[in-house]
N, C-alpha and C positions, 0 to 999 in steps of 0.2 A: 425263515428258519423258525421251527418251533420250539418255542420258551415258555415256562411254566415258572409262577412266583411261588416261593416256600414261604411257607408263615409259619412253620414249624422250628424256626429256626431267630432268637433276639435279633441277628441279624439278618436283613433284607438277601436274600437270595437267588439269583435266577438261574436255572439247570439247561442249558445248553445241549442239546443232543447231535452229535455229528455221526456219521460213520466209524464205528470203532471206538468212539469215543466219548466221555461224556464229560463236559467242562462244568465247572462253579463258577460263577459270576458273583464276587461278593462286593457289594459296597458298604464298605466302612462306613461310622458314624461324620467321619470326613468329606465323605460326600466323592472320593475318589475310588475307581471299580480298579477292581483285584483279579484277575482272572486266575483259576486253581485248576492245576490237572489233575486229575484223579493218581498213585503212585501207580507205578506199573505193576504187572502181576507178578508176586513173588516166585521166585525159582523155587524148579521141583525141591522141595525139603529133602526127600528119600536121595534123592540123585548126591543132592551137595552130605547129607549126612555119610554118605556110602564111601565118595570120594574123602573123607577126611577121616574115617574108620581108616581107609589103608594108606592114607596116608601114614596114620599114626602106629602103623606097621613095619613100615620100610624098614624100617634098620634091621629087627625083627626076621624080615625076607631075606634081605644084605646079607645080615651076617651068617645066616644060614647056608644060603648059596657059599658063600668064599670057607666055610668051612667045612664043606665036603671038598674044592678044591680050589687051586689061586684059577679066579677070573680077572681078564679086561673090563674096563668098563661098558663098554657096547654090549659086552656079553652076558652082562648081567643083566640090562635094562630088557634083550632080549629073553630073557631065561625065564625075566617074570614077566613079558606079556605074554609068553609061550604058555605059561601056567592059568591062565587064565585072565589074561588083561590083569595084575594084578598092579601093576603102575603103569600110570601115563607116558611116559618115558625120560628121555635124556635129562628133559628140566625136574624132575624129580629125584633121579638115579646120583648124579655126579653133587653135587651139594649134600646129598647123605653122605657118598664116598668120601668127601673133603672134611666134611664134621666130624664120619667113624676115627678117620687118619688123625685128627687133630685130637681127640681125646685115647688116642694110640688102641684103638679097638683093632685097628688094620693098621696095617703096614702095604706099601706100596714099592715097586721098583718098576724098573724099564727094561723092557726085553726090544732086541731089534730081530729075533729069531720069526721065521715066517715071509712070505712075500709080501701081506701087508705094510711092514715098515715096524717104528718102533709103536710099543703099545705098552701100556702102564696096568700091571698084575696088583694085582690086593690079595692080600692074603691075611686069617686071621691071628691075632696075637693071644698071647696068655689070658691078658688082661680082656679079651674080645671073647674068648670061651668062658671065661668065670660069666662077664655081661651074659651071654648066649644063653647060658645054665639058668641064670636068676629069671633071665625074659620068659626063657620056657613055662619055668616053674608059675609065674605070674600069669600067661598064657592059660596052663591049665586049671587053673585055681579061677580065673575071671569064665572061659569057658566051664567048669562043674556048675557055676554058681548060675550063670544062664540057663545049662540045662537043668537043673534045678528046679528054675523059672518054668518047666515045660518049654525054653524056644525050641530043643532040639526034636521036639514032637510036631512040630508046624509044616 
């Protein structure tokens, strides 16, 4: 296998080239060899940046949907992939539902109405409209200032 010494380096070096790969061979002043992988290649930035934009939307989408009318929850996770993949699904949907309920933005009952069986409706609260209003208004104010920036010209 072909090894090549660095001397660009206080420490002794040898560069390893495999398929795919390339290793560090370091030997300490110890006199004991280190072997070093190179880190793997970073995730797409734009992917995970994108994913964490809507994420930090959801509620946002939430409580928009229940506020034009009470949904299930499957209905809503559905509503917004329908809209454009805008959440991954169930593991993202029902843990905002649990959170909106617990700081009383939503309100939740049980219906067994339907052939499905029983299913748990959300509906928004007083306190769930004033949020709704303020998120808009925050909404539009961060959007002006982007367009502002020329993004809406790209």
């Amino acid at each position: 296998m072909p090894s090549v010494q660095s001397t660009a380096l206080a420490i002794p070096c040898a560069y390893l080239a495999l398929p795919g790969t390339v290793y560090c061979i370091v030997s300490p002043r110890d006199g004991l060899p280190v072997a070093r992988t190179p880190p793997p290649n970073p995730p797409d930035d734009f992917a995970s940046w994108a994913t964490q934009l809507r994420k930090g939307i959801v509620e946002l989408m939430i409580l928009s949907l229940v506020d034009r009318q009470e949904l299930y929850g499957y209905a809503i996770v559905r509503e917004l992939k329908e809209r454009g993949g805008l959440v991954a699904g169930e593991g993202t949907v029902y843990p905002v539902l649990r959170r909106l309920e617990s700081d009383g933005l939503v309100s939740a009952a049980w219906s067994d109405e339907g052939p499905a069986g029983p299913r748990k409706y959300y509906r928004i609260t007083n306190a769930g409209h004033a949020f709704l209003e303020r998120a808009w208004a925050e909404w539009d104010s961060v959007s002006s200032a982007l367009g502002d920036l020329g993004g809406g010209s790209r």
